[in-house]
FIZAKE-495989 format. One record per atom (N, C-alpha, C): atom name; residue number from 1; residue in three letters; x, y, z. Coordinates in nm, 2 decimals, always signed. Example, Ala and Ser with C-alpha at 12.3 -4.5 7.8 and 13.67 -1.06 7.14 Angstrom:
# FIZAKE-495989
nulo domar mipa px py pz
N 1 ALA +1.32 -0.57 +0.78
CA 1 ALA +1.23 -0.45 +0.78
C 1 ALA +1.32 -0.33 +0.78
N 2 SER +1.28 -0.22 +0.71
CA 2 SER +1.37 -0.11 +0.71
C 2 SER +1.29 +0.00 +0.79
//
This chain:
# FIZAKE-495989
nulo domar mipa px py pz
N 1 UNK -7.67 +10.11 -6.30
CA 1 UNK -7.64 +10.10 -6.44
C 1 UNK -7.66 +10.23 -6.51
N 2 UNK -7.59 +10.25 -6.57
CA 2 UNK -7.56 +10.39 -6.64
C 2 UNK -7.65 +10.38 -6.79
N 3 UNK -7.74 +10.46 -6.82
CA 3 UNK -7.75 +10.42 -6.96
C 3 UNK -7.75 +10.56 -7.06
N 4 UNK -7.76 +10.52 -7.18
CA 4 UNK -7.79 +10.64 -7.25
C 4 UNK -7.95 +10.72 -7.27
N 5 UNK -7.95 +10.81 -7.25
CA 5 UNK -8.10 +10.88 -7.26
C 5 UNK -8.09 +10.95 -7.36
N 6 UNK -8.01 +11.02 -7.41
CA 6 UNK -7.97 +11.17 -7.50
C 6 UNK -8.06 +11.09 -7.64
N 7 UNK -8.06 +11.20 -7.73
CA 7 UNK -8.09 +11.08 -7.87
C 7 UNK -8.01 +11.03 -7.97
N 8 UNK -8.04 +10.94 -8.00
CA 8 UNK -7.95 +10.88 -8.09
C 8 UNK -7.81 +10.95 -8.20
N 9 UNK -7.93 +11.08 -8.20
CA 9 UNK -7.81 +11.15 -8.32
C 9 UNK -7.70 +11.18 -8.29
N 10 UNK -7.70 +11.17 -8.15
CA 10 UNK -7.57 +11.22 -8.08
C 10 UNK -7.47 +11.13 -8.00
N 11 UNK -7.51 +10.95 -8.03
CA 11 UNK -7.46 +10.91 -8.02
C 11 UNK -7.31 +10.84 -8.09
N 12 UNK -7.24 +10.76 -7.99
CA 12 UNK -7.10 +10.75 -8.12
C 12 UNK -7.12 +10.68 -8.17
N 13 UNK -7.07 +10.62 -8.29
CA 13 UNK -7.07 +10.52 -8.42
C 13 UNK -7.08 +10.35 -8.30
N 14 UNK -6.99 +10.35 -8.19
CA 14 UNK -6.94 +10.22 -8.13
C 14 UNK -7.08 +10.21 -8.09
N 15 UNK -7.14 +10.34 -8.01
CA 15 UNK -7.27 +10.30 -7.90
C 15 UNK -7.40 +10.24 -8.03
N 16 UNK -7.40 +10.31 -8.18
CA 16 UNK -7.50 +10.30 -8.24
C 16 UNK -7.46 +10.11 -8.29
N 17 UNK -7.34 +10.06 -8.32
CA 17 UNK -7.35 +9.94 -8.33
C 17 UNK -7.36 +9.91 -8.22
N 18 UNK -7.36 +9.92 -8.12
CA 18 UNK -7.44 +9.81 -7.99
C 18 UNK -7.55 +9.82 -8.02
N 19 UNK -7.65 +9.93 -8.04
CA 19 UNK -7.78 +9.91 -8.05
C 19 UNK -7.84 +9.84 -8.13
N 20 UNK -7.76 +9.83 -8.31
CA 20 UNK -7.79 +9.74 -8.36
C 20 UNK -7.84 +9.62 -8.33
N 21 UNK -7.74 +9.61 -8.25
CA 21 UNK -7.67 +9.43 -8.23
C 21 UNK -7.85 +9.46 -8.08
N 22 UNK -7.85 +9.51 -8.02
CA 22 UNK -7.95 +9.49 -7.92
C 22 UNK -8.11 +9.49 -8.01
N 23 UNK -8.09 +9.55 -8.12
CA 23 UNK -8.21 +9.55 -8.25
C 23 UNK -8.23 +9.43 -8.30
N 24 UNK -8.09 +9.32 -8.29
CA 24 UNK -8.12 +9.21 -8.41
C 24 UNK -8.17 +9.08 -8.35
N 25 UNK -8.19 +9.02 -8.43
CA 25 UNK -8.18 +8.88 -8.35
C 25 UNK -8.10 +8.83 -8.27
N 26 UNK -8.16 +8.76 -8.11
CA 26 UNK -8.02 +8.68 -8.05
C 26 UNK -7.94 +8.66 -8.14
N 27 UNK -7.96 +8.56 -8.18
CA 27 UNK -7.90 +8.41 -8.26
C 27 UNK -7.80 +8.53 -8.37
N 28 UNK -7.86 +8.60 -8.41
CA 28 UNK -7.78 +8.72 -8.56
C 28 UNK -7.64 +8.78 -8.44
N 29 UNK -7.68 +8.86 -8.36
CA 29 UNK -7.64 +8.93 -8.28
C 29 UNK -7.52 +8.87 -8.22
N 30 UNK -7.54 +8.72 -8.21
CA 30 UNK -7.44 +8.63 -8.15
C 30 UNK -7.33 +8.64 -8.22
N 31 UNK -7.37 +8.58 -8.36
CA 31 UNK -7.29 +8.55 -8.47
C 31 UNK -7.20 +8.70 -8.56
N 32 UNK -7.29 +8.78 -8.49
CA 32 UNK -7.18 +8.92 -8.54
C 32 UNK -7.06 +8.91 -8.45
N 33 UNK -7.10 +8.85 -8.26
CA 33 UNK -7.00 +8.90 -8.17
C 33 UNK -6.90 +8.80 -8.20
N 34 UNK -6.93 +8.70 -8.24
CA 34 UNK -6.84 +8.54 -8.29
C 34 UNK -6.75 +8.59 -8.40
N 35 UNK -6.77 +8.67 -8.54
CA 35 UNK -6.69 +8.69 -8.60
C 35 UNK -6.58 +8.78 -8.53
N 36 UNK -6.55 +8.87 -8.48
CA 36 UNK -6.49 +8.90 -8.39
C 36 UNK -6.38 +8.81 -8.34
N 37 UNK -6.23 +8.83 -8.42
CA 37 UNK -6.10 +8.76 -8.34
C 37 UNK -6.06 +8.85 -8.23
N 38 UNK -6.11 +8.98 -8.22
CA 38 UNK -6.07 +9.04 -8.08
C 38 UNK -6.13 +9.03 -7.99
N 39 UNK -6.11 +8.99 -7.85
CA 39 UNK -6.16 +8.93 -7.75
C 39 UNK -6.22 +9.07 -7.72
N 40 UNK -6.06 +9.14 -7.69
CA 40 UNK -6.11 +9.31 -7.64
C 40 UNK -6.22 +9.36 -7.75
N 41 UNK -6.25 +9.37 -7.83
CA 41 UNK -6.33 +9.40 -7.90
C 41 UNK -6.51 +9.35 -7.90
N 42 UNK -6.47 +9.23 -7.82
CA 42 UNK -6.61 +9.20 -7.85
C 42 UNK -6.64 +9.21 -7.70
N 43 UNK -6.55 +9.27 -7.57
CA 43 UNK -6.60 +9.30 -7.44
C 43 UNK -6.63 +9.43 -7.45
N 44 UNK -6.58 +9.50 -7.50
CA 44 UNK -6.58 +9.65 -7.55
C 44 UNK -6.73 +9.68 -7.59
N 45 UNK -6.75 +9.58 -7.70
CA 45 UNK -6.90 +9.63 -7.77
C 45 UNK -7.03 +9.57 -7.68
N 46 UNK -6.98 +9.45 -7.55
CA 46 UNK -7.07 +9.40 -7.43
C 46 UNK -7.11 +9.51 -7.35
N 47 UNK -6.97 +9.61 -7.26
CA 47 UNK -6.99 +9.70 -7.21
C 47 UNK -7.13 +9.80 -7.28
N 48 UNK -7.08 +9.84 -7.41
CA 48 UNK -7.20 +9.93 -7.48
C 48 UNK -7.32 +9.88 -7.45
N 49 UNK -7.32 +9.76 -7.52
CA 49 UNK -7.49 +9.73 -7.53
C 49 UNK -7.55 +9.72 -7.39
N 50 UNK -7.46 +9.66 -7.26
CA 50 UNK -7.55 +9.70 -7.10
C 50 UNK -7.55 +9.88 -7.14
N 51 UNK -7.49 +9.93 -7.18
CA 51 UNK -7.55 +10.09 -7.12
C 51 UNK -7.63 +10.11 -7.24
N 52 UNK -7.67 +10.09 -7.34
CA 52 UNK -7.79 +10.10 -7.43
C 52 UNK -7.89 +10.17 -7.40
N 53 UNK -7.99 +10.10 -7.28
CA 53 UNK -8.05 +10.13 -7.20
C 53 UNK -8.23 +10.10 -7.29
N 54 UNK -8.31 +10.17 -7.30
CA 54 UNK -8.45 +10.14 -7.40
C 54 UNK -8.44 +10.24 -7.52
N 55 UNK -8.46 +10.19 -7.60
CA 55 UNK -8.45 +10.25 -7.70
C 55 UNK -8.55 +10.29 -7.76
N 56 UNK -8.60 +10.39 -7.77
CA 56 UNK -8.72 +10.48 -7.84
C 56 UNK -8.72 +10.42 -8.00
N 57 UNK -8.88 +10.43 -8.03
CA 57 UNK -8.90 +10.38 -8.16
C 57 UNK -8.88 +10.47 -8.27
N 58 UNK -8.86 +10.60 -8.24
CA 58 UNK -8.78 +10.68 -8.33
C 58 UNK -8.64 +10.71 -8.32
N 59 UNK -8.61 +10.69 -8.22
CA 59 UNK -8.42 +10.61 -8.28
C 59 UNK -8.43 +10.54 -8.31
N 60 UNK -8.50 +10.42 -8.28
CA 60 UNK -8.51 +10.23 -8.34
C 60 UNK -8.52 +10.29 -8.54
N 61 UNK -8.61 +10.39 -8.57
CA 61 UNK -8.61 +10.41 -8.70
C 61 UNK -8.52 +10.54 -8.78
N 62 UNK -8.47 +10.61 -8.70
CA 62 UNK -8.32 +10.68 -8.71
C 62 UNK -8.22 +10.56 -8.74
N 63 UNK -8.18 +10.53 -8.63
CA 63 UNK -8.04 +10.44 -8.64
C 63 UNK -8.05 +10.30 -8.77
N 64 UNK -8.19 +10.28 -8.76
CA 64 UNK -8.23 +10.18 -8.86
C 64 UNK -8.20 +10.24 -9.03
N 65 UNK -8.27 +10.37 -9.06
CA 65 UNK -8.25 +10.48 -9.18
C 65 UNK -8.12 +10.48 -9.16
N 66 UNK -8.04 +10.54 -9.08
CA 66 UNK -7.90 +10.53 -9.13
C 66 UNK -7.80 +10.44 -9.15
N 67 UNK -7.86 +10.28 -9.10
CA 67 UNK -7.78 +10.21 -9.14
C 67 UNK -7.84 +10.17 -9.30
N 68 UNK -7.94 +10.22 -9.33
CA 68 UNK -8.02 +10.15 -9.43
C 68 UNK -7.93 +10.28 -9.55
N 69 UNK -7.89 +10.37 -9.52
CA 69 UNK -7.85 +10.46 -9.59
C 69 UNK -7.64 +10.43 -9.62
N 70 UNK -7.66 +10.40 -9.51
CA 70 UNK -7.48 +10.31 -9.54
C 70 UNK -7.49 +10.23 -9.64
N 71 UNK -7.59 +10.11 -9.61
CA 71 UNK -7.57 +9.97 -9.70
C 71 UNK -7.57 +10.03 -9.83
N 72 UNK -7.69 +10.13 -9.89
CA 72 UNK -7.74 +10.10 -10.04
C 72 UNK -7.66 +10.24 -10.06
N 73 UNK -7.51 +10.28 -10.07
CA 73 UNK -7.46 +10.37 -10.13
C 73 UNK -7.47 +10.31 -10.25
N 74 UNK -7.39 +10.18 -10.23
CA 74 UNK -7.33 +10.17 -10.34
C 74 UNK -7.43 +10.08 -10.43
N 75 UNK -7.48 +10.08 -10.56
CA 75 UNK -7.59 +10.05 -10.63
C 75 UNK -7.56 +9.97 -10.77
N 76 UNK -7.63 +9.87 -10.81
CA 76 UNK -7.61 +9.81 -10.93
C 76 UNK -7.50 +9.72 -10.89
N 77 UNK -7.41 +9.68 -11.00
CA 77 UNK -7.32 +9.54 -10.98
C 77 UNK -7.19 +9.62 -10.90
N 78 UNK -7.17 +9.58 -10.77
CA 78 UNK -7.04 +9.61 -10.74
C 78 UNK -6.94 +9.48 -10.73
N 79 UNK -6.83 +9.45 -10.73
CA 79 UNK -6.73 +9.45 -10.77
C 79 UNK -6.61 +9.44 -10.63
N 80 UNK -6.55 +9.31 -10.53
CA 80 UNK -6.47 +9.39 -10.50
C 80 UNK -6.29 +9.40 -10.55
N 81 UNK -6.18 +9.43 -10.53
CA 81 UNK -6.07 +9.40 -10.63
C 81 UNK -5.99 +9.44 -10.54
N 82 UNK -5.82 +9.46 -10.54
CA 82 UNK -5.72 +9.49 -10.47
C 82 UNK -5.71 +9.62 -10.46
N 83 UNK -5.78 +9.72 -10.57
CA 83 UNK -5.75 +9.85 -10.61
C 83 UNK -5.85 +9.90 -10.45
N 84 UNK -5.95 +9.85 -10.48
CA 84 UNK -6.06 +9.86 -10.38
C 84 UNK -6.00 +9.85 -10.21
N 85 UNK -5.98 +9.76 -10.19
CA 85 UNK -5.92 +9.67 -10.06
C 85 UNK -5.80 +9.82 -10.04
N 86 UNK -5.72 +9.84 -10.13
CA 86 UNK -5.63 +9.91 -10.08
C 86 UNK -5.67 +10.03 -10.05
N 87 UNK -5.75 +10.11 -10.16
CA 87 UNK -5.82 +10.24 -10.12
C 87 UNK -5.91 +10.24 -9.97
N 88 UNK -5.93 +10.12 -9.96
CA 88 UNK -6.02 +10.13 -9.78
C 88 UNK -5.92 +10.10 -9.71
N 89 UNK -5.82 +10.07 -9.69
CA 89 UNK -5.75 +10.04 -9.62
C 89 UNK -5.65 +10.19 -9.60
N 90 UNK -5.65 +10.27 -9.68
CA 90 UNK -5.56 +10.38 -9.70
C 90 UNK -5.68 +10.47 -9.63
N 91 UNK -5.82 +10.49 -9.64
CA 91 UNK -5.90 +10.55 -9.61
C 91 UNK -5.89 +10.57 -9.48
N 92 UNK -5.91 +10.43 -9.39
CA 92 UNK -5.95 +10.37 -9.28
C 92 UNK -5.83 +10.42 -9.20
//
């Protein structure tokens, strides 16, 4: 089994959501892979989490800070609307 050793900073966006998902609860972690209508998508992010490998408790609080740093960009009452939906979608 192949895993990751390097540290987290240098991992890709796909490998740091597996690690989440190997961070969270079974039961949470399930129900992320369940929303998922792509089959390939949710084998894709299986492959990742076997190469995972152990996760150090300072990536466990890196990857944790940066997801904690995604969620709270946006602050106070947000709002979502078409104008919105469209600008992420044009982004993305």
């Amino acid at each position: 089994m192949v895993t990751h050793q390097s540290s987290i900073k240098t991992w890709s966006k796909r490998m740091k959501v597996a690690a989440l998902l190997v961070l969270m609860d079974a039961d949470a972690s399930s129900a992320v892979l369940r929303s998922f209508d792509d089959d390939h998508e949710v084998i894709s992010l299986a492959k990742e989490i076997s190469m995972v490998g152990t996760i150090s408790d300072s990536d466990q609080e890196i990857l944790l800070n940066e997801m904690y740093d995604a969620l709270s960009i946006q602050k106070g009452v947000v709002s979502g609307s078409l104008n919105l939906a469209e600008s992420m979608l044009i982004d993305a």
